[in-house]
Each structure stands twice: as C-alpha cells, then as structure tokens.
C-alpha positions as CSV (number, residue, x, y, z in Angstrom):
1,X,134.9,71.5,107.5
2,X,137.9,70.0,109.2
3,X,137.8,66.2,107.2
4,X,140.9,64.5,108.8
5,X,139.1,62.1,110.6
6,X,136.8,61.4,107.6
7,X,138.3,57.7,106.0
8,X,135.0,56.1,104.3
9,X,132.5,58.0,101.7
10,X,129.0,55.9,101.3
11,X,127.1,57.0,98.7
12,X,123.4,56.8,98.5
13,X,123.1,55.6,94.7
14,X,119.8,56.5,92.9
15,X,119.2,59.9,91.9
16,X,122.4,61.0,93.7
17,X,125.2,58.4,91.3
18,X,123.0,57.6,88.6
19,X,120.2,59.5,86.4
20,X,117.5,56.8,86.4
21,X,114.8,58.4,85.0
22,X,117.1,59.4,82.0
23,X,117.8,56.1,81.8
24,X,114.3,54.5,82.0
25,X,112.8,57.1,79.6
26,X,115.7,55.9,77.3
27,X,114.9,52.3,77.0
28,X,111.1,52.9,77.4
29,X,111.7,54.7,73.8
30,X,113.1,51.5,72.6
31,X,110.1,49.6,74.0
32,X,107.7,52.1,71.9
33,X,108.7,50.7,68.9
34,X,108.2,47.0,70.4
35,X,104.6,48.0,71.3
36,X,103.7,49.9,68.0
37,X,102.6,53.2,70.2
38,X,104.2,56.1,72.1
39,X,103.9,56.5,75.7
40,X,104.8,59.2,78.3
41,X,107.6,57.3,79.6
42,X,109.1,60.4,81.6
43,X,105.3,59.9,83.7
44,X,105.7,56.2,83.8
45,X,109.4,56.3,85.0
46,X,108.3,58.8,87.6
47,X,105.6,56.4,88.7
48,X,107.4,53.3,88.7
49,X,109.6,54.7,91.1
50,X,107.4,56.7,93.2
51,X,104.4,53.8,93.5
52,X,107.2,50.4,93.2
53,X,110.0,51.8,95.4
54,X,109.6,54.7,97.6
55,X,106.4,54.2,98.7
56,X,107.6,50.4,99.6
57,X,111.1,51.4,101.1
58,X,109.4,53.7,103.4
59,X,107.1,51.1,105.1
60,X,110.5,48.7,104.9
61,X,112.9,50.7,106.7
62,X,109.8,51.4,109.6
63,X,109.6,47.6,110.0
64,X,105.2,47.8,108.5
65,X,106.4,45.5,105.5
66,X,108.8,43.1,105.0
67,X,111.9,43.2,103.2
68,X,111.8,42.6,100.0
69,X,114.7,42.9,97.4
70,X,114.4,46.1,95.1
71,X,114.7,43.8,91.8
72,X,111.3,42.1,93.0
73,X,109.8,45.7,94.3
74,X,110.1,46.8,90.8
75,X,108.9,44.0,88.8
76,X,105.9,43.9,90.6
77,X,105.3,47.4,89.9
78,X,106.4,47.1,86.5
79,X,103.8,44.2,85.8
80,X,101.0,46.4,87.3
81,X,101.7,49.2,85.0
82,X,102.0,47.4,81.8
83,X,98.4,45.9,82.8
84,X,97.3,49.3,83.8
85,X,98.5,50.4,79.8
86,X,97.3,47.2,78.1
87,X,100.4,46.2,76.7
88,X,100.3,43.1,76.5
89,X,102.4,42.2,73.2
90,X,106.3,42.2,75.3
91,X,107.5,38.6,76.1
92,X,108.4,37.5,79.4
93,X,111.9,38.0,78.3
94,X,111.4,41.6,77.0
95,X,109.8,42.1,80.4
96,X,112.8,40.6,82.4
97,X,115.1,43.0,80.7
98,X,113.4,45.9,80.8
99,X,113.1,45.0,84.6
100,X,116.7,45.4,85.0
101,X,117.0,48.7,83.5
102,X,117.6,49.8,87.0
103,X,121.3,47.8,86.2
104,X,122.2,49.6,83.7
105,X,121.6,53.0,84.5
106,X,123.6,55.7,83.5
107,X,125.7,58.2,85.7
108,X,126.0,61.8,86.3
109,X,128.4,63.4,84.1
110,X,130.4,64.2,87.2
111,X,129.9,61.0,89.0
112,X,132.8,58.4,87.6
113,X,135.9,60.8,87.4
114,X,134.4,62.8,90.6
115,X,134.8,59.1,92.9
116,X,138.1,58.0,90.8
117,X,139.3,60.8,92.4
118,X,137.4,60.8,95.6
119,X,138.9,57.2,95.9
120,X,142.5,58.4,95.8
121,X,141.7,59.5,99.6
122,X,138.9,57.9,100.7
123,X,137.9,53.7,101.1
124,X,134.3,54.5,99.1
125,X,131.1,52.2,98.6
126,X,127.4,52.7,97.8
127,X,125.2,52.2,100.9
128,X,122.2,51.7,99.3
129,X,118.6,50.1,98.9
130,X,119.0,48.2,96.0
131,X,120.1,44.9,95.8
132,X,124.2,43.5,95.8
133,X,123.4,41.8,92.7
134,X,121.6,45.2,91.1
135,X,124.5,47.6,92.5
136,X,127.2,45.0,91.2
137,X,126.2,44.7,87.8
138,X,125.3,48.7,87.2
139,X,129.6,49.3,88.8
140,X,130.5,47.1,85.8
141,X,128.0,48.8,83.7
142,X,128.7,52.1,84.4
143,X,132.3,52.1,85.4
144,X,132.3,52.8,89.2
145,X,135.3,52.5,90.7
146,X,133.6,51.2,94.3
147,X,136.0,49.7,96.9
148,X,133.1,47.6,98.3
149,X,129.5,47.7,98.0
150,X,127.2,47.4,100.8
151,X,123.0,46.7,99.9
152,X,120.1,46.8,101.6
153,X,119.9,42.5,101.3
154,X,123.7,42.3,103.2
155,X,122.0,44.0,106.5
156,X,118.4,43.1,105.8
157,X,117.5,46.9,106.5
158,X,116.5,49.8,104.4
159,X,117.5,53.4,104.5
160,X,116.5,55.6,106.3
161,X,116.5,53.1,109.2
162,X,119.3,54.2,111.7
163,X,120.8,50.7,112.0
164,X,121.7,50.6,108.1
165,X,124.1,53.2,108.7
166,X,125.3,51.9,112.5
167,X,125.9,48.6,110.8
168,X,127.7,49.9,107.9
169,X,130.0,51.3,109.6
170,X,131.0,48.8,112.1
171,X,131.2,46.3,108.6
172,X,134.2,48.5,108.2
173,X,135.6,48.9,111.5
174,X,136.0,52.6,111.9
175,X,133.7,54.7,113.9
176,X,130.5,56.6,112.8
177,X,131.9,60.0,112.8
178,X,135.1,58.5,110.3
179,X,132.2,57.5,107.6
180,X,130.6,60.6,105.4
181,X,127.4,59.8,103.9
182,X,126.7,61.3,100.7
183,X,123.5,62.1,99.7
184,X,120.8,63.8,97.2
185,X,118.4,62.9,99.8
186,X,117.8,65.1,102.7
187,X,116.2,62.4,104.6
188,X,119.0,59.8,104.0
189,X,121.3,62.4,105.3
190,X,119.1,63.4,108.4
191,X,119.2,60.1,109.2
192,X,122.9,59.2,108.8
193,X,123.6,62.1,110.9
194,X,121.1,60.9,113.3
195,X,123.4,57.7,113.6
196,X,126.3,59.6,114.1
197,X,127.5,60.0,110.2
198,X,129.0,63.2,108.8
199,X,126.8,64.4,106.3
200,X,127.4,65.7,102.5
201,X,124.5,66.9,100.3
202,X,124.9,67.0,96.5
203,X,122.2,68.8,94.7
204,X,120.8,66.7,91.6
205,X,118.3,69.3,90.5
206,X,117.2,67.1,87.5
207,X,116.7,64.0,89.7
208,X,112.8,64.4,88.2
209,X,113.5,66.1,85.3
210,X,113.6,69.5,84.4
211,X,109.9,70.1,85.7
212,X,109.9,67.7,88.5
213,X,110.1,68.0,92.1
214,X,112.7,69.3,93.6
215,X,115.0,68.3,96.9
216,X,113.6,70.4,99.8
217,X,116.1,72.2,101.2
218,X,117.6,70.1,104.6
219,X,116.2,71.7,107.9
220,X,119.7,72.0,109.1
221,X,122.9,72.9,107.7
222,X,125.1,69.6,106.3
223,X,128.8,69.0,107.1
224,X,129.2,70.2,103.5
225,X,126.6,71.0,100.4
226,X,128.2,70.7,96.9
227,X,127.0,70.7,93.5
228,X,128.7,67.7,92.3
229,X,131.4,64.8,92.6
230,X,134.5,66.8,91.4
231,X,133.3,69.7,93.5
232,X,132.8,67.6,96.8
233,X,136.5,66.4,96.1
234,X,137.7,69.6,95.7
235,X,136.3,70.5,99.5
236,X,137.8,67.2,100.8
237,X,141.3,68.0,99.5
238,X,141.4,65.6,96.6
C-alpha cells in the first residue's frame, strides 16, 4: 500500500502490544504458593478477561452501561472470582497488586524494537481501553517508546465506538485517513476503518494460548496484514 500520507500509528494494546494472559498466568503462579493450592490460572486469566472486560467494554462503547475505568472493571471481576474459588487468605494489599497485573504486563517479543523503529517514521500512541494511569505505568514497565498515550478515560468512550477513533485523530490534528490503526482485533479495525482510519492487522495467534480461540479472519481485506511489529515496519519503509 501506498503509506505517504500515513503520519500517526495507534495501537490497540491488549493482546495486540502485550501478552496478558502470559502475564496473568505468571503471577497467578506466584499467588499459588500465597494460597497453599494450585489453580488453572490459564482458565481464570481467560475468564477474568472475557467476564470483567470484554463483556463490559462491549455494552460501554454501545452506550447500555456506563463508563467505567478498566482498573475498576477488573477488580470487581477479580473480587468475584476469588469468592467464586474461596480464597480468602490474600490481604487487601495482595489483592490490590495482583489487580494491577494488567500494569505490568509483558510484550511481544517483537513489540518494543518493532515501535522503536516504527517511531523513527511515524508520531505513535496506544489508543486503547484501558486507563491513562494503567497504559502509563505498563510504557515504563515494559519499555514502550510511545510518543503520547491516548485512553479510553481522556475521551470518555470505548473502542469500538466510532467517535474514539474520530476524536483521536482530531487530538492530533491530522486527518483520519493520515492515522493507521493497528490491530489484533478485527472488530477494532472494522471500526476504525469505519471512521475513516487505515487499517493494519497483526496476527497474535497465542492471544489465548496455544489452544485458545483464534482471531477470525476480517470480512474484508486490511490496508496491510502482518505477522508482527518488525514485519509491519518493514512494509511501511522503516
């Protein structure tokens, strides 16, 4: 595709930057030895996101619930499923941290050097769901080299509501077609293109881990499909 125009990459940020169910299995481990049991923490991860944030987002972004900031989304969810598994021996501070796991998630190999090099072309931020406070603190974590960072909380929308996008990019003052969103998500993407965004998908096949679900395929083709960072800079001339 013909990317001269292109001057802003926004980056949808779970599943797509970072590997958060890696990353919640990971400390969930740690918690095992906390609770004196194992657990399945691959199946609570999964759930924990499935049941505490997409199922809210959804109802969010169509305006049948209101907004609410992800670090709240997920302690509620968090509280109900420790109940559900009768642990009941973590402290309120044990619970606070593990909480913000979702903070301190870890990246796709490919995602840090493939947007340090992205960035050598392109103004790049996360457009994302979770909160400023949540997508500030996992950049430091994890190393992201972000220009900005724009959250659901800034524009009081969520994804895949079309004015996220429409607002995003008028926050940066260039035009929707100048602003790439880049997605694991096909619906994020069908919606940014809906809002006049060019489109990139990245396939993240172990989003759900090696047995999970996987991505549909989108319904139409995107601007450009890649199989990671350093390969999506490649095709943008980086």
């Amino acid at each position: 595709m013909d990317a001269s125009h292109v001057k802003a990459l926004l980056f949808d940020v779970f599943g797509t930057v970072v590997d958060w169910r890696t990353s919640v299995i990971r400390e969930g481990e740690a918690i095992s030895h906390v609770i004196g049991r194992p657990l399945d923490w691959g199946h609570f991860a999964d759930r924990w996101r499935r049941e505490g944030y997409l199922s809210h987002v959804i109802r969010i972004a169509r305006g049948e619930q209101p907004s609410e900031k992800v670090d709240v989304l997920h302690r509620r969810k968090l509280d109900a499923l420790l109940a559900e598994l009768n642990i009941s021996n973590l402290s309120e501070e044990q619970i606070a941290h593990f909480n913000r796991v979702w903070h301190r998630l870890i990246p796709w190999p490919d995602s840090v050097p493939g947007l340090t090099r992205l960035r050598r072309k392109f103004l790049i931020s996360p457009l994302s769901n979770g909160n400023f406070a949540l997508l500030t603190n996992m950049a430091k974590h994890a190393g992201f080299p972000w220009d900005c960072i724009m959250s659901s909380d800034l524009f009081g929308k969520f994804k895949p509501n079309l004015e996220i996008y429409r607002d995003a990019v008028q926050l940066l003052g260039i035009a929707p077609g100048e602003a790439m969103m880049v997605a694991a998500h096909i619906d994020d993407l069908e919606a940014a293109r809906s809002a006049g965004l060019r489109t990139a998908y990245v396939e993240r096949p172990l989003e759900f881990g090696p047995d999970g679900a996987r991505e549909p395929a989108p319904k139409l083709p995107m601007d450009i499909s890649v199989s990671s960072f350093t390969d999506l800079a490649e095709r943008l001339g980086v």
